[in-house]
C-alpha positions, 0 to 999 in steps of 0.5 A: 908553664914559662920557658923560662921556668921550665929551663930552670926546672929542667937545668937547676932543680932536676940537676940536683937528684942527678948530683946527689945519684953521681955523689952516692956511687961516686962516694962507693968507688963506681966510675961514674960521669955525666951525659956530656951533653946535659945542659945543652940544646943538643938533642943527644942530651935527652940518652941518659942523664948519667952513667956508671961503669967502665967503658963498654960497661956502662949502665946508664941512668935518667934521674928525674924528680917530682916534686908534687908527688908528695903532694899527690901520692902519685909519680909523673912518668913523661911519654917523651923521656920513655920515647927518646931516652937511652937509659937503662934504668931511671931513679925517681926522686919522690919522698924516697928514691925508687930505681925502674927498669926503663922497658918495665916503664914502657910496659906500664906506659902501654899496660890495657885493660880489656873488657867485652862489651855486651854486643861481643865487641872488646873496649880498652883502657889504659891501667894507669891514667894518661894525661898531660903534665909535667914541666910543660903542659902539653908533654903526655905521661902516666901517673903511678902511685905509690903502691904501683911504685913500690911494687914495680921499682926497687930502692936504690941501695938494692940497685946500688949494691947490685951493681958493684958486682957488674961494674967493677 
């Protein structure tokens, strides 16, 4: 992929799923903001996308959208946004908009199979499929599929209403 495409799909087609998400709490009354440093080259705009709450109470948000699950039936989740991001929670925008605790992520990211070999020596393998994709090629992720989504994510309406109770 192009820098410049890769720019375009990280500053204007991923912009969009983190407007629609201020939009939604914004619309509920949450006090609500972006990262500050989005959409510049500063390193601290890879913490968060958005925030919602008050000061000191703020739970804060990585929005990404994929594009090409609707197509593959399966989620991309970056190995670099799970390293480097401060977030909280993380909304994936596919067909539906599913809502992920940021450690449950790293603890699927890390998930092994363990199997013994015949000569008593142990073999592992991650249960969810590494690989490289992404905006960019050499960026390693983990597909999830839609059932793996479903039962480890929540919708955002359940996570939304949830929240009013804490950030208010």
């Amino acid at each position: 992929m192009s820098e410049a495409k890769f720019l375009y799909d990280r500053d204007v087609r991923g912009h969009l799923l983190e407007e629609l998400l201020v939009n939604h709490f914004d619309q509920r009354g949450y006090p609500v903001g972006y990262n500050p440093y989005s959409g510049t080259e500063d390193p601290r705009r890879e913490d968060y996308d958005f925030y919602v709450g008050a000061h000191g109470q703020e739970v804060l948000f990585e929005a990404k959208m994929d594009f090409q699950s609707a197509f593959t039936s399966n989620v991309f989740i970056e190995e670099k946004t799970l390293r480097n991001t401060k977030a909280h929670k993380m909304v994936i925008g596919r067909l539906i908009l599913d809502t992920f605790d940021i450690p449950h992520l790293i603890e699927l990211y890390n998930a092994k199979n363990r199997t013994r070999r015949p000569d008593g020596t142990f073999a592992e393998q991650y249960v969810h499929k590494h690989l490289c994709g992404g905006d960019q090629a050499n960026n390693r992720g983990m597909l999830l599929d839609w059932k793996t989504c479903k039962e480890n994510s929540r919708p955002l309406w359940l996570e939304t209403r949830e929240l009013k109770q804490t950030v208010q």
